[in-house]
N, C-alpha and C positions, 0 to 999 in steps of 0.2 A: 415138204415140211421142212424147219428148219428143228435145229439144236442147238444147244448151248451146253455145253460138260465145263466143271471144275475137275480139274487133277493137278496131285500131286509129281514132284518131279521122277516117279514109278511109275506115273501112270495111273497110278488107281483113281479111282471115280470118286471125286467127293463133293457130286451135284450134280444133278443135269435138269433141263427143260426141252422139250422137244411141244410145237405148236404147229397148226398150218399158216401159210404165211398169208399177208394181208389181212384185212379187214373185211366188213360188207361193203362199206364206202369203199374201198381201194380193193380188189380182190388182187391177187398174184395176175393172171391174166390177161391184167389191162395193162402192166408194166412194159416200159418198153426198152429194148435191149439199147444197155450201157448207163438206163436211167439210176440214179439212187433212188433208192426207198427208205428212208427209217422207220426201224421198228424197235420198240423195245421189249424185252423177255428176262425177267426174274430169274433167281435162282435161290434154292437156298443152300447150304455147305454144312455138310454131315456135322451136328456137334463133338464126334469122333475126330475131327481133324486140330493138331495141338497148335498151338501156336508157335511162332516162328515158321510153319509150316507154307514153302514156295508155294502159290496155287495161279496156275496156267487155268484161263478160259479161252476156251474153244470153239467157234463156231463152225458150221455147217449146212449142209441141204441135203434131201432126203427124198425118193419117189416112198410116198405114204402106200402105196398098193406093194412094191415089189421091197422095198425097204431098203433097197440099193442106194449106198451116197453119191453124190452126185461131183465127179472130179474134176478138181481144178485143171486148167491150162498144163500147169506144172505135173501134175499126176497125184500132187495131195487131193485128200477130201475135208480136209478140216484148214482152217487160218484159225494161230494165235493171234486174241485180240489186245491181250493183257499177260500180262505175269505182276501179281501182289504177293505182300505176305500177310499172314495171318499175324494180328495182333496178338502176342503173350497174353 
């Protein structure tokens, strides 16, 4: 499975999306190692969060049975894909 989290620069969690990856047309398992895939995945961001407010997204991958993430080369389990700020 994949995720998508919003945080702020504490950390705290102000969004997330988690889905299983692929489609019925494309499932995950027919992908082939080094291929790209694009996928897109929503989010929506706690109306609690003020504005000005830094907001890091985060993605990742997930065994859906054991809920262990799944680590990078590096020893992360998440890549920043963005940092925005929230509009005042």
């Amino acid at each position: 499975k994949v995720f998508v989290h919003a945080v702020d620069d504490t950390g705290t969690l102000l969004g997330q999306h988690d889905a299983v990856l692929g489609t019925d047309e494309r499932p995950s398992n027919t992908w082939a190692v080094g291929e790209t895939v694009r996928e897109r995945h929503g989010l929506f961001i706690s109306p609690t969060a003020r504005g000005g407010t830094k907001v890091h997204l985060l993605v990742g991958l997930y065994d859906g049975e054991s809920a262990q993430r799944v680590k990078l080369a590096n020893g992360q389990d998440t890549i920043v894909l963005a940092t925005v700020e929230l509009h005042p």
